[in-house]
Backbone as XML, in Angstrom:
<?xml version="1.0"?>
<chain id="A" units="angstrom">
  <residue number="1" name="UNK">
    <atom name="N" x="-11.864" y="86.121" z="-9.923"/>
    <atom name="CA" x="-12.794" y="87.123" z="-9.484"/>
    <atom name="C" x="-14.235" y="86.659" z="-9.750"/>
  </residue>
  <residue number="2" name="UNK">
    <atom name="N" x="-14.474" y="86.042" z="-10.596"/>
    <atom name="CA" x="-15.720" y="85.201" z="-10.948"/>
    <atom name="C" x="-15.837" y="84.271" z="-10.171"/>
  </residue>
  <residue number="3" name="UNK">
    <atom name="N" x="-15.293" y="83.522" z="-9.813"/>
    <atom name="CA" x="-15.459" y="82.542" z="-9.048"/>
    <atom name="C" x="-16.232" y="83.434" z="-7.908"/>
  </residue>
  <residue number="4" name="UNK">
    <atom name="N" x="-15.314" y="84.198" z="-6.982"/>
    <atom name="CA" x="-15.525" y="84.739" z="-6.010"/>
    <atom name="C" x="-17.195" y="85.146" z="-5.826"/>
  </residue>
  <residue number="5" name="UNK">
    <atom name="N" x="-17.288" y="85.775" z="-6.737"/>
    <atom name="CA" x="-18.505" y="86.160" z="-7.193"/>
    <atom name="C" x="-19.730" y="85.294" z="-7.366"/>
  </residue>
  <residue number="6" name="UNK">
    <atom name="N" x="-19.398" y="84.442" z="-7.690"/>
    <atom name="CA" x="-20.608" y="83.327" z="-7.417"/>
    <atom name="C" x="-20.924" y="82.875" z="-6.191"/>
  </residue>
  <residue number="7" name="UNK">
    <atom name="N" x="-20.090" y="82.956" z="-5.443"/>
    <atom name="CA" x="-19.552" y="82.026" z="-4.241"/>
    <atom name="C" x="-21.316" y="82.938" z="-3.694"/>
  </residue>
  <residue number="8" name="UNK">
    <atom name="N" x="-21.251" y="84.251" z="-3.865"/>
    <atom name="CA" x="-22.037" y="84.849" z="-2.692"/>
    <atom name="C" x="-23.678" y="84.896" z="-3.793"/>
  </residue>
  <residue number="9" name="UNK">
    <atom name="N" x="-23.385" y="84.650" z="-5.105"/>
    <atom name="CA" x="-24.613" y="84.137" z="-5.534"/>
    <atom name="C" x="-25.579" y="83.022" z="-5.860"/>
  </residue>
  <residue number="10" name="UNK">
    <atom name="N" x="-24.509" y="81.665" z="-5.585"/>
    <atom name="CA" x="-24.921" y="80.540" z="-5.909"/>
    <atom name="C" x="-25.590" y="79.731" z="-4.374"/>
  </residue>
  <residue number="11" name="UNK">
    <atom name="N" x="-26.257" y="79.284" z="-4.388"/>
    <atom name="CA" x="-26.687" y="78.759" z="-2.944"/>
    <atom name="C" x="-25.992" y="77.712" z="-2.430"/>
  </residue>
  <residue number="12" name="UNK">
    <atom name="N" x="-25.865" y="77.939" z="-0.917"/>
    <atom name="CA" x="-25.175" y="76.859" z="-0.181"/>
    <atom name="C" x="-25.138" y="75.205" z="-0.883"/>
  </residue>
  <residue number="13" name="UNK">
    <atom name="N" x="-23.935" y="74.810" z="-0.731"/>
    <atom name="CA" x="-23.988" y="73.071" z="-0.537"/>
    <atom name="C" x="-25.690" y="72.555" z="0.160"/>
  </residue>
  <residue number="14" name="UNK">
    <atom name="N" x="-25.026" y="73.037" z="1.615"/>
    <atom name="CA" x="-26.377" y="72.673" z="2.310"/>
    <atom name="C" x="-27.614" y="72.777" z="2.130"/>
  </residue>
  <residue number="15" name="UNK">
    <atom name="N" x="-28.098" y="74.106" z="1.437"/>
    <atom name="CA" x="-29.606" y="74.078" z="0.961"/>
    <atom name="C" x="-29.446" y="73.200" z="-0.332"/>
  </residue>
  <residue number="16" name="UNK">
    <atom name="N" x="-28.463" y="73.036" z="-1.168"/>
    <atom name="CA" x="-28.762" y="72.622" z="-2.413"/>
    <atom name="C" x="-29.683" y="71.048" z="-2.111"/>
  </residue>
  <residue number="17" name="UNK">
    <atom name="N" x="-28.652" y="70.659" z="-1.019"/>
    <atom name="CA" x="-28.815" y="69.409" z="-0.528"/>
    <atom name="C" x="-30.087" y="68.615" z="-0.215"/>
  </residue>
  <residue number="18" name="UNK">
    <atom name="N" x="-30.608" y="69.595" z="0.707"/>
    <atom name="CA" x="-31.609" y="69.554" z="1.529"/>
    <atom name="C" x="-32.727" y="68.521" z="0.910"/>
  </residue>
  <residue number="19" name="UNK">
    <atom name="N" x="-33.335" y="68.626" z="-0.621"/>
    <atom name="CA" x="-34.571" y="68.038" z="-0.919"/>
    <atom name="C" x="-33.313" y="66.257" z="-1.355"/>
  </residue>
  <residue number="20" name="UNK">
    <atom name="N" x="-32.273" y="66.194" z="-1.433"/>
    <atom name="CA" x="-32.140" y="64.738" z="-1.485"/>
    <atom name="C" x="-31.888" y="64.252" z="-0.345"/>
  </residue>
  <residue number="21" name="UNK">
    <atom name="N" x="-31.557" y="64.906" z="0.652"/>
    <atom name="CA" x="-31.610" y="64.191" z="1.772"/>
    <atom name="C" x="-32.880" y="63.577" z="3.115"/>
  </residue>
  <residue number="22" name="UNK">
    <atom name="N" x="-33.786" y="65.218" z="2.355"/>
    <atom name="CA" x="-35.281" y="64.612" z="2.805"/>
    <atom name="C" x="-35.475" y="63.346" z="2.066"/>
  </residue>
  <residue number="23" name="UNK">
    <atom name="N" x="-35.361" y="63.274" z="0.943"/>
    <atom name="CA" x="-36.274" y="62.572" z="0.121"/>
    <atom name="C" x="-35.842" y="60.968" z="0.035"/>
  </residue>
  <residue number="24" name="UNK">
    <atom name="N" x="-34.225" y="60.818" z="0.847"/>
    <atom name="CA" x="-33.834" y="59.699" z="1.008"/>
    <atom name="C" x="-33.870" y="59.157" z="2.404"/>
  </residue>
  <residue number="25" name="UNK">
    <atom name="N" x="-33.994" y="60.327" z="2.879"/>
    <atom name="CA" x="-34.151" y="59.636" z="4.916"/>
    <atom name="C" x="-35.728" y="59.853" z="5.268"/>
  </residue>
  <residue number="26" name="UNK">
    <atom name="N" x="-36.479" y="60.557" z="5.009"/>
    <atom name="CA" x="-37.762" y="60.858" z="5.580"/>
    <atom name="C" x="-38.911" y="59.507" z="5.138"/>
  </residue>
  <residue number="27" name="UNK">
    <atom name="N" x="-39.271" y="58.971" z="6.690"/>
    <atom name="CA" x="-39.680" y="57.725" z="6.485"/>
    <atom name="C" x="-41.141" y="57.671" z="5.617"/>
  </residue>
  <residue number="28" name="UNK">
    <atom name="N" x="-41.736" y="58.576" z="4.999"/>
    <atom name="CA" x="-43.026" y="58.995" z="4.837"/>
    <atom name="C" x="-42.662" y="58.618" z="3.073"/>
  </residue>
  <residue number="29" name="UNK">
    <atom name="N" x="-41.632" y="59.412" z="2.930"/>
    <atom name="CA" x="-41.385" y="58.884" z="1.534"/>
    <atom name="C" x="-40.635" y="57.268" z="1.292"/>
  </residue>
  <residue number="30" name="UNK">
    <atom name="N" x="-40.759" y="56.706" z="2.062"/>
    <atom name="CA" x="-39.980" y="55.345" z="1.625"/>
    <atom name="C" x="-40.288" y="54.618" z="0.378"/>
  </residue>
  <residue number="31" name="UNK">
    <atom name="N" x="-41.805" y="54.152" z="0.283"/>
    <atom name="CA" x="-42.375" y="53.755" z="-0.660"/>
    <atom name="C" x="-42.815" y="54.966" z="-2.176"/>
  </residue>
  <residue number="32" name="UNK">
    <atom name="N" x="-42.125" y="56.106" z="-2.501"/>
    <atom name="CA" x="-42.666" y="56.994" z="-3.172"/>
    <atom name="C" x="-41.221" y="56.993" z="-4.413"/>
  </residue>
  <residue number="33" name="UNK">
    <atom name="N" x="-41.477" y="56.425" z="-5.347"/>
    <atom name="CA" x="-40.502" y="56.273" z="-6.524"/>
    <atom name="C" x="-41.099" y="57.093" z="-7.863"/>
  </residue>
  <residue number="34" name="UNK">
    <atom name="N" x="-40.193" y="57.328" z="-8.604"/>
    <atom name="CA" x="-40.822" y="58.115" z="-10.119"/>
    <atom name="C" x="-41.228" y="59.105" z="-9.914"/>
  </residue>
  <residue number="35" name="UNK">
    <atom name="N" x="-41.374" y="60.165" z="-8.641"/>
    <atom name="CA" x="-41.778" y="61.270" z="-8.724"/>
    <atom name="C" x="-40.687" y="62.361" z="-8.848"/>
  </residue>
  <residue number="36" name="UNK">
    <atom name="N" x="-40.943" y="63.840" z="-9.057"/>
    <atom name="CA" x="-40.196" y="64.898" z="-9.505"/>
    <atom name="C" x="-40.644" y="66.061" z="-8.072"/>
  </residue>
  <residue number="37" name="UNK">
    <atom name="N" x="-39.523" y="66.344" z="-7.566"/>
    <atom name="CA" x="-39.408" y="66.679" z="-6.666"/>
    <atom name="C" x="-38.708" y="68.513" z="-6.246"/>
  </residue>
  <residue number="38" name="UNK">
    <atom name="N" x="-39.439" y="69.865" z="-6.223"/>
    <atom name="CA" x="-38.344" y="71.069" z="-6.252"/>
    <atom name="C" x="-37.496" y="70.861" z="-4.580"/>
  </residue>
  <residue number="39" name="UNK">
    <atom name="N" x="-38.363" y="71.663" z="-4.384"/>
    <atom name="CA" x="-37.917" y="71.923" z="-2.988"/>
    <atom name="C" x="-38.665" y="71.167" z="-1.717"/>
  </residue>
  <residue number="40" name="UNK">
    <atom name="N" x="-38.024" y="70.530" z="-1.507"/>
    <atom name="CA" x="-37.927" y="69.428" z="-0.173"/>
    <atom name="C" x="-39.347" y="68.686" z="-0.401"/>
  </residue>
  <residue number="41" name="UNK">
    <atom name="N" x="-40.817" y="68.891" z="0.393"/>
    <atom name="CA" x="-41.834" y="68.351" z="-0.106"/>
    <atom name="C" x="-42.310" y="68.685" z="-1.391"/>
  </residue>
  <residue number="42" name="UNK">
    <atom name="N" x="-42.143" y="69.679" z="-1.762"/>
    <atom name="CA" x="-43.164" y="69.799" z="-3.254"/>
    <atom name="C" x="-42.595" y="69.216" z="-4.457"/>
  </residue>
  <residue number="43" name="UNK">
    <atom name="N" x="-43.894" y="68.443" z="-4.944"/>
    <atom name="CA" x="-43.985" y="67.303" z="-5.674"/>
    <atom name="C" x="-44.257" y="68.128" z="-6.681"/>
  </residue>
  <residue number="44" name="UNK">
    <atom name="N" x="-43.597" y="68.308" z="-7.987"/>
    <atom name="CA" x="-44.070" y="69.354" z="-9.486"/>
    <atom name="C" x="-44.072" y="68.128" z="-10.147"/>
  </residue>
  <residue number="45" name="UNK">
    <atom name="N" x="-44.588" y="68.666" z="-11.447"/>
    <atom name="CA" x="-44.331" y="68.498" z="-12.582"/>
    <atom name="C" x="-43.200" y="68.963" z="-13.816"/>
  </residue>
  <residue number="46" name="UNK">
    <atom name="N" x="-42.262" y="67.707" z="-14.208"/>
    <atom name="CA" x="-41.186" y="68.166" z="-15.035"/>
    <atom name="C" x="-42.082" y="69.282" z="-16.152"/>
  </residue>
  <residue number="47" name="UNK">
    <atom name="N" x="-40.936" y="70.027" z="-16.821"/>
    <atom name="CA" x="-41.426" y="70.775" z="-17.603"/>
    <atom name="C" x="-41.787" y="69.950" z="-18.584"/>
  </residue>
  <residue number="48" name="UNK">
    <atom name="N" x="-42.437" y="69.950" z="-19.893"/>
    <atom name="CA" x="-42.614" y="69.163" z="-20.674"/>
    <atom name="C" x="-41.663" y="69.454" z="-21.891"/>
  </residue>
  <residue number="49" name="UNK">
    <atom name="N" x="-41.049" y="70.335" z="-22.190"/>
    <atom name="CA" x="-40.251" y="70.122" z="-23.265"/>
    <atom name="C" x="-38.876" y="69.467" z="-22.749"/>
  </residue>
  <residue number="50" name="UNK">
    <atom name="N" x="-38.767" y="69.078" z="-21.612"/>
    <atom name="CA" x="-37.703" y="67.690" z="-20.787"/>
    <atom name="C" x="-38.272" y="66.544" z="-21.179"/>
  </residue>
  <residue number="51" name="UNK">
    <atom name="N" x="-39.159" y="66.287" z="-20.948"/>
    <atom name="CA" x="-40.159" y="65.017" z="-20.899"/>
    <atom name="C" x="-40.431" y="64.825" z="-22.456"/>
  </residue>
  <residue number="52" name="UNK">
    <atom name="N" x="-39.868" y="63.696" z="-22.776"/>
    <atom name="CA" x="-40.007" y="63.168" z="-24.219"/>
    <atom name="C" x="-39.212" y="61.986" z="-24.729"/>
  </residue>
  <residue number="53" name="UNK">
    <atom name="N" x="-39.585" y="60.934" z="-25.119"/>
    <atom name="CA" x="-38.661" y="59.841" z="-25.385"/>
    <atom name="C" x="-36.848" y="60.534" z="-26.198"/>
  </residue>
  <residue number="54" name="UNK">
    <atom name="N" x="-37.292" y="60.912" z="-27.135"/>
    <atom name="CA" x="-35.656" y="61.841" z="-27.428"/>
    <atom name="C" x="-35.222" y="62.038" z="-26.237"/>
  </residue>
  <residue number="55" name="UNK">
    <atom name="N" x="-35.495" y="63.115" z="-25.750"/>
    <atom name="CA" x="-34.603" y="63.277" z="-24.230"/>
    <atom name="C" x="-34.454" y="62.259" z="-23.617"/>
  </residue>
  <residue number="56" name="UNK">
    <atom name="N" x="-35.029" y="61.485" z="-23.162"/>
    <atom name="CA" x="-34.628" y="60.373" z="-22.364"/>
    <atom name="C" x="-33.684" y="59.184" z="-23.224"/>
  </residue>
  <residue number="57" name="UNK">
    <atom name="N" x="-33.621" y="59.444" z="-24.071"/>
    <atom name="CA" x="-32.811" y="58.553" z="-25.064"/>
    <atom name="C" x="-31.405" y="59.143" z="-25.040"/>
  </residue>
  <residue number="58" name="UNK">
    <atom name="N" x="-31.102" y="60.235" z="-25.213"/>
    <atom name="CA" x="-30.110" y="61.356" z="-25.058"/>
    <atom name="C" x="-29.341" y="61.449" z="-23.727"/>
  </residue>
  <residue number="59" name="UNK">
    <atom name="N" x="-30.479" y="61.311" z="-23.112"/>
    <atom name="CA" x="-30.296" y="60.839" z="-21.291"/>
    <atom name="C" x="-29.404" y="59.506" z="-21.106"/>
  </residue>
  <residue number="60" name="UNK">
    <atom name="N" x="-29.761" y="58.337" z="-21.462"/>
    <atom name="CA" x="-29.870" y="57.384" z="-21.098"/>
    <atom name="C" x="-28.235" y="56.881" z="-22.066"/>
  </residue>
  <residue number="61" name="UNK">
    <atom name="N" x="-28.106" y="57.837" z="-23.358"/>
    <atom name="CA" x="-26.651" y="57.120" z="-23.954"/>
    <atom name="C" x="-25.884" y="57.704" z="-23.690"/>
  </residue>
  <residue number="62" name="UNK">
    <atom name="N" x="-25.789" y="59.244" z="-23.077"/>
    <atom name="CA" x="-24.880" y="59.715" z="-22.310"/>
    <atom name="C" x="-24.663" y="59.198" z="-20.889"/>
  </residue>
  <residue number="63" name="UNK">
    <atom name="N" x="-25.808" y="58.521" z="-20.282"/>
    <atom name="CA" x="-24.940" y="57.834" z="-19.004"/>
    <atom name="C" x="-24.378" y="56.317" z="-18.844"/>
  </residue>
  <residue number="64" name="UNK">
    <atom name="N" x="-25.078" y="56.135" z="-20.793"/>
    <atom name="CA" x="-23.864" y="54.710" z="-21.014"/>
    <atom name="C" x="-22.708" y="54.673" z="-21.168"/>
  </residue>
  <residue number="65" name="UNK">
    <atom name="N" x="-22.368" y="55.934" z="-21.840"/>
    <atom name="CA" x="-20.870" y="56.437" z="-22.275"/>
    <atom name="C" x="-20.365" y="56.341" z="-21.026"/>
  </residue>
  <residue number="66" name="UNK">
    <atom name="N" x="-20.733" y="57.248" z="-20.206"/>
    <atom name="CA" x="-20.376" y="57.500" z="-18.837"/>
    <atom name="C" x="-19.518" y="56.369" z="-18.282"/>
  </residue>
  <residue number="67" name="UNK">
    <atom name="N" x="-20.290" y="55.245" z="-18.073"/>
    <atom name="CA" x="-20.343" y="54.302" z="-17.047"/>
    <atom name="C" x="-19.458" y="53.228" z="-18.197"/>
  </residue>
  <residue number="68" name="UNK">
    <atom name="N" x="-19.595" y="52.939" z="-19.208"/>
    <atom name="CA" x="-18.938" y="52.007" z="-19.775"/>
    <atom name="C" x="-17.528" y="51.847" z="-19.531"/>
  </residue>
  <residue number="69" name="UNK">
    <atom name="N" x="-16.276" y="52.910" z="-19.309"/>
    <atom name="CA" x="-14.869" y="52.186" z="-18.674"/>
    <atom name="C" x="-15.119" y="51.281" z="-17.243"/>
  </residue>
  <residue number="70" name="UNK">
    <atom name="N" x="-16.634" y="52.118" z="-16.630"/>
    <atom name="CA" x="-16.302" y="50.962" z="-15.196"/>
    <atom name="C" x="-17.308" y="49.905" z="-15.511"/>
  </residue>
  <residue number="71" name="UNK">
    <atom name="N" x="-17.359" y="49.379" z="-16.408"/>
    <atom name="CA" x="-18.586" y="48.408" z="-16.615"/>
    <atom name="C" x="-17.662" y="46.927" z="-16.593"/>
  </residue>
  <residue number="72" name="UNK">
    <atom name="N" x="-16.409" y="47.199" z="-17.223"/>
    <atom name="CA" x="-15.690" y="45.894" z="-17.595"/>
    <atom name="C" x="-14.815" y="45.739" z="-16.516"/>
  </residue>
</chain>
């Protein structure tokens, strides 16, 4: 019943989609790397309590864990 329930509150696949698929086909951005991106063009700023070497450290050994069975 929860499930169900989300279904009509959570937003489409398709909109979710939308700003990575601009942001990987639209020829305007080809050359545009390292930026933070909401909705389709608008360019924000991460929040700053994201932004911090800890976090990105935290970031970065959880997607070693990750990836390490397919590494070998």
């Amino acid at each position: 019943m929860i499930f169900k329930l989300a279904l009509y509150v959570m937003p489409k696949p398709e909109f979710g989609a939308r700003t990575s698929i601009y942001l990987a086909t639209a020829p305007e951005m080809e050359n545009v790397s390292g930026k933070f991106f909401g909705n389709k063009k608008n360019e924000e700023t991460p929040s700053q309590k994201y932004y911090s070497v800890e976090n990105e450290q935290i970031v970065w050994d959880y997607c070693m864990e990750t990836v390490k069975p397919y590494l070998n």
